[in-house]
N, CA, C and O atoms as CSV, one atom per row, in Angstrom:
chain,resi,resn,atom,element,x,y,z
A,1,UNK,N,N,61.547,116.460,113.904
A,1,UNK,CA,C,62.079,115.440,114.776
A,1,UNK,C,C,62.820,114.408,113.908
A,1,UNK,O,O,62.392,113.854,112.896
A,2,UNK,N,N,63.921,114.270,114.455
A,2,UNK,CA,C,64.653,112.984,113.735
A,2,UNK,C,C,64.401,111.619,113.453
A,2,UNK,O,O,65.362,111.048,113.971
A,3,UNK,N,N,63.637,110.714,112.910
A,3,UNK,CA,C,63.451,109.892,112.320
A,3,UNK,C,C,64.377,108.639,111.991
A,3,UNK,O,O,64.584,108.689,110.779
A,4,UNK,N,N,65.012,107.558,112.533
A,4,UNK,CA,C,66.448,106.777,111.908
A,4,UNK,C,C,65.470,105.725,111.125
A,4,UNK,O,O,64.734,104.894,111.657
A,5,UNK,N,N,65.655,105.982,109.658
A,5,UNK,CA,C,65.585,105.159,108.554
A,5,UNK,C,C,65.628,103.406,109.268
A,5,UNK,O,O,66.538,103.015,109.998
A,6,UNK,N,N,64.465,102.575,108.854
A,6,UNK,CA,C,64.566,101.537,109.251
A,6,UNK,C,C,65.773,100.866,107.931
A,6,UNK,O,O,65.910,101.250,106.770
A,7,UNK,N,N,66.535,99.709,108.711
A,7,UNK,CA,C,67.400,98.842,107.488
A,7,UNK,C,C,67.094,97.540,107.659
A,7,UNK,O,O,67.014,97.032,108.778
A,8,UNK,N,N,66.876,96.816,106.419
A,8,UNK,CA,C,66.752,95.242,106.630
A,8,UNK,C,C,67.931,95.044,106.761
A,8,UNK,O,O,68.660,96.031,106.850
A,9,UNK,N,N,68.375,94.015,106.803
A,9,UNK,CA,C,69.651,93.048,106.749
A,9,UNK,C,C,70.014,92.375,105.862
A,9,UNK,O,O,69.235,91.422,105.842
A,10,UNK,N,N,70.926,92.237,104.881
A,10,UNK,CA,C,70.392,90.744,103.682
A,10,UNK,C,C,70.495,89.685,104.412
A,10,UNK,O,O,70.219,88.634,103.834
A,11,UNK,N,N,70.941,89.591,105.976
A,11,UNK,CA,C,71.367,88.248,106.638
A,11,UNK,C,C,70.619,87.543,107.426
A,11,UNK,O,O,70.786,86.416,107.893
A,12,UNK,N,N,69.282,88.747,107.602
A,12,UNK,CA,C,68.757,88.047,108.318
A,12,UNK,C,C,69.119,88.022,109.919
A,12,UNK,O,O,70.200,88.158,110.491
A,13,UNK,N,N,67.204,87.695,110.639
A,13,UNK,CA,C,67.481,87.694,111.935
A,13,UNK,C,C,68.993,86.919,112.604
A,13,UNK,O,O,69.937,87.379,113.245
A,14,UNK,N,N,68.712,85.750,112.170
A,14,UNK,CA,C,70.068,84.418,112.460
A,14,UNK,C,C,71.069,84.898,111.880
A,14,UNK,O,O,72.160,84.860,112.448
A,15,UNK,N,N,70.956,85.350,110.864
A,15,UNK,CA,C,72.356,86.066,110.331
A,15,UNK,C,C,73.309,86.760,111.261
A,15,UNK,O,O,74.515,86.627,111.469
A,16,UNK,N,N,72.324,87.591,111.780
A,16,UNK,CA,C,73.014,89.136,112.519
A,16,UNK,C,C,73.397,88.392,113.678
A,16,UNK,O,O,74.581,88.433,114.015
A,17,UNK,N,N,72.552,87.697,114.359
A,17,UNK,CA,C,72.950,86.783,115.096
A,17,UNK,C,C,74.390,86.465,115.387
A,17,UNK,O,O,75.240,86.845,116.192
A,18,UNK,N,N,74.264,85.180,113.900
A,18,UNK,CA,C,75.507,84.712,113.950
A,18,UNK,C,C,77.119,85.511,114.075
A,18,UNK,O,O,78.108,85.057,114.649
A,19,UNK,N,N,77.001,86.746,113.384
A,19,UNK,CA,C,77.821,88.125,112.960
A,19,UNK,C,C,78.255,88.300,114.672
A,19,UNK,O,O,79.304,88.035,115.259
A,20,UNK,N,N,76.947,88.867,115.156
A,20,UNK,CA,C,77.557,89.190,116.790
A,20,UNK,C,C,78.079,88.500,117.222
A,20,UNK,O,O,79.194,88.783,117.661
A,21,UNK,N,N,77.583,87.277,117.331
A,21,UNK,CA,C,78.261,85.778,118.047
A,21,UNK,C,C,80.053,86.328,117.115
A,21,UNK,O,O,81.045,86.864,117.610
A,22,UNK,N,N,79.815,85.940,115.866
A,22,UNK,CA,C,81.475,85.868,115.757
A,22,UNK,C,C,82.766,86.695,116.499
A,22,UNK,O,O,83.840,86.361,117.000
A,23,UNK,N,N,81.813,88.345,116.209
A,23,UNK,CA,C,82.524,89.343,116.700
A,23,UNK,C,C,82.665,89.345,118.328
A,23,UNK,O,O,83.277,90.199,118.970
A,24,UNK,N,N,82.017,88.284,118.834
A,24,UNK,CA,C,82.280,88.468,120.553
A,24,UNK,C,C,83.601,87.228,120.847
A,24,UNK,O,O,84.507,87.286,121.679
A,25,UNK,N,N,83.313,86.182,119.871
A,25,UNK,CA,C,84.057,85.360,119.590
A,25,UNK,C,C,85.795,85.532,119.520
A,25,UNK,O,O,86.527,84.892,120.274
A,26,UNK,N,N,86.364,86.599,118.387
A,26,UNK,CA,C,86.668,87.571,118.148
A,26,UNK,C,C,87.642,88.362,118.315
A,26,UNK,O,O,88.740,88.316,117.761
A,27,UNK,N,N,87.166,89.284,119.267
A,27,UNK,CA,C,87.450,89.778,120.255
A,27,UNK,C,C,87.883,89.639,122.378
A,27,UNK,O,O,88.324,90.334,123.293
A,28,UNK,N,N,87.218,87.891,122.044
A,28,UNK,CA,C,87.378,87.243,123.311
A,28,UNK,C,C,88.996,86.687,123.139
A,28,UNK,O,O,89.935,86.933,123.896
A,29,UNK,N,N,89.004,85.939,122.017
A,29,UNK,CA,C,90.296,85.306,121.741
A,29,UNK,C,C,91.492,86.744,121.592
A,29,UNK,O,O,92.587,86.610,122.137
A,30,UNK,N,N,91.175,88.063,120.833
A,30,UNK,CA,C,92.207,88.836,120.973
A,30,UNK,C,C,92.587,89.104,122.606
A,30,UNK,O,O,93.715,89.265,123.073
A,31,UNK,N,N,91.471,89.103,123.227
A,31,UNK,CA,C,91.642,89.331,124.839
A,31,UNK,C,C,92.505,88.441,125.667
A,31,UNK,O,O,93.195,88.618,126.671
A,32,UNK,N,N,92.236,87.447,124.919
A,32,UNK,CA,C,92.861,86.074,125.636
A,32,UNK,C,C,94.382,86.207,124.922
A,32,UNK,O,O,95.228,86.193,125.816
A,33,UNK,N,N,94.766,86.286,124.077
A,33,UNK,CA,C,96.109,86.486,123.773
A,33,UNK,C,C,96.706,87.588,124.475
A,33,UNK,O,O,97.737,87.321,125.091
A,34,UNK,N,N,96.253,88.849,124.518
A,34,UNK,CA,C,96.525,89.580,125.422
A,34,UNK,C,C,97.153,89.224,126.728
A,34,UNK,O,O,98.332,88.974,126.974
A,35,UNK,N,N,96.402,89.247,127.291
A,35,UNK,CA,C,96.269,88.394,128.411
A,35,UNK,C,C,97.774,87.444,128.777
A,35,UNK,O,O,98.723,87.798,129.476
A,36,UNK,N,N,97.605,86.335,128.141
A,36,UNK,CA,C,98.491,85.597,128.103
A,36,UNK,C,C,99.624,86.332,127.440
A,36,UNK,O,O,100.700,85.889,127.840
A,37,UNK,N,N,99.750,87.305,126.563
A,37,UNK,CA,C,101.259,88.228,126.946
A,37,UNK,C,C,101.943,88.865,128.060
A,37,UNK,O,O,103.131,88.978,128.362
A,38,UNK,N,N,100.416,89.398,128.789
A,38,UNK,CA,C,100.597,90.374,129.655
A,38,UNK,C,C,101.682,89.288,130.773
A,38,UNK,O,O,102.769,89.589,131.265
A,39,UNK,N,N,101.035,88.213,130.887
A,39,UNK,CA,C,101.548,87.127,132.356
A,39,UNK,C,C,102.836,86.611,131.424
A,39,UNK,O,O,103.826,87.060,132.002
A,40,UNK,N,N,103.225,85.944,130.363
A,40,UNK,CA,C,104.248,85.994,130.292
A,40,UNK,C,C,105.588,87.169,129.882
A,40,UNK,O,O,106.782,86.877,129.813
A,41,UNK,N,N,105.039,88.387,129.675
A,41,UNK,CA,C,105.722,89.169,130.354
A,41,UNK,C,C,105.977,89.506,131.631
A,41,UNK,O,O,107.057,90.010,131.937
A,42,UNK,N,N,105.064,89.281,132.476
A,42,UNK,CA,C,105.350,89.675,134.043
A,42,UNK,C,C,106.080,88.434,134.439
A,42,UNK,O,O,106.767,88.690,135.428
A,43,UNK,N,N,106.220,87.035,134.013
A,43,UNK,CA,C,106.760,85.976,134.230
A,43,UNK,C,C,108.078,86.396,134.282
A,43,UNK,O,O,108.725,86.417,135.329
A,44,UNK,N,N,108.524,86.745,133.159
A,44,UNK,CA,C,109.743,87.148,132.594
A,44,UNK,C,C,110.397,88.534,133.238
A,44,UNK,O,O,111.597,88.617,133.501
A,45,UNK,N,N,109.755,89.260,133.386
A,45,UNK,CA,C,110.159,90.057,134.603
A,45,UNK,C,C,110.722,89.431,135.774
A,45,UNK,O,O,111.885,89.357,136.168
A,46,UNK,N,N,109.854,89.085,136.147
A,46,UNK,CA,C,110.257,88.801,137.990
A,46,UNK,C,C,111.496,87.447,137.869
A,46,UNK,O,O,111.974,87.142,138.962
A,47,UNK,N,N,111.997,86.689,136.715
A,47,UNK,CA,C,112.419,85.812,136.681
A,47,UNK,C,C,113.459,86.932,136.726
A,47,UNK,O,O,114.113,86.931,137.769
A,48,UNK,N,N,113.793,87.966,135.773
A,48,UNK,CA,C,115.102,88.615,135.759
A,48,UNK,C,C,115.557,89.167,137.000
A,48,UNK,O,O,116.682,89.304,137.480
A,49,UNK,N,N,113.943,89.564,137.562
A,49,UNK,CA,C,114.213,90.260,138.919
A,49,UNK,C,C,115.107,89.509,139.968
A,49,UNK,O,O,116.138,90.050,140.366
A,50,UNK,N,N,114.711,88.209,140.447
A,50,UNK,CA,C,115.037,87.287,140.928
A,50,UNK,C,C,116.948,86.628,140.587
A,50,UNK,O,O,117.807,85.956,141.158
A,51,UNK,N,N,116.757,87.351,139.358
A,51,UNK,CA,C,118.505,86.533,139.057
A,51,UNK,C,C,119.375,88.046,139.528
A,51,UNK,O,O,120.333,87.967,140.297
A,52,UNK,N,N,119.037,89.026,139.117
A,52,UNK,CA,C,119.580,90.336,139.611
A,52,UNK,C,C,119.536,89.981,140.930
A,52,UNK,O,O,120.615,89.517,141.300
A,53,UNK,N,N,118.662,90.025,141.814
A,53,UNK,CA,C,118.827,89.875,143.189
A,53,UNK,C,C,119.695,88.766,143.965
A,53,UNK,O,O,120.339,88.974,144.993
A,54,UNK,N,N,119.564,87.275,143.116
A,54,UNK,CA,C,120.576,86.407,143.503
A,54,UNK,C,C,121.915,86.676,143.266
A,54,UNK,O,O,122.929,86.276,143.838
A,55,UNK,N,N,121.764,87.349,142.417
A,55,UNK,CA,C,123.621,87.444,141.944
A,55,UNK,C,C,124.036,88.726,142.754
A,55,UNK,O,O,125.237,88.958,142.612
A,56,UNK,N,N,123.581,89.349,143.315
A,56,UNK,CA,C,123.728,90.651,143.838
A,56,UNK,C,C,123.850,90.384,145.123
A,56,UNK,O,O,124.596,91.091,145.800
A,57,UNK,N,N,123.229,89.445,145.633
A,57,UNK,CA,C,123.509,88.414,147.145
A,57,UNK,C,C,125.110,87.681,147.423
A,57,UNK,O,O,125.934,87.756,148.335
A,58,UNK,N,N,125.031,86.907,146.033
A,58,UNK,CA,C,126.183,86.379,145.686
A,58,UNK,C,C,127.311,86.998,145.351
A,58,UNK,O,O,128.361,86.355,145.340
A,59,UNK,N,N,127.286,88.368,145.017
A,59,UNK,CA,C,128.168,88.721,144.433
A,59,UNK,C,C,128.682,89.696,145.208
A,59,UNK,O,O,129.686,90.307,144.845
């Protein structure tokens, strides 16, 4: 039967802690930039959309 080797940490309970905390940290802010590309790309879309369609009214 397979057995998984116990590992200390050199960091410690609070250590590992802190480690997760960063990495959620992290990864929240890459999300959030995301994010905020995704909408100012779709911003920027529909703004072009909108001038194509006016000028296409107008024109």
């Amino acid at each position: 039967m397979y057995r998984r080797q116990q590992t200390e940490s050199d960091w410690g309970f609070f250590g590992d802690v802190a480690k997760i905390a960063l990495g959620v940290f992290i990864g929240s802010m890459a999300a959030i930039f995301a994010y905020e590309g995704v909408l100012a790309w779709r911003a920027e879309h529909a703004a072009r959309q909108l001038a194509q369609e006016l000028k296409a009214m107008n024109g």
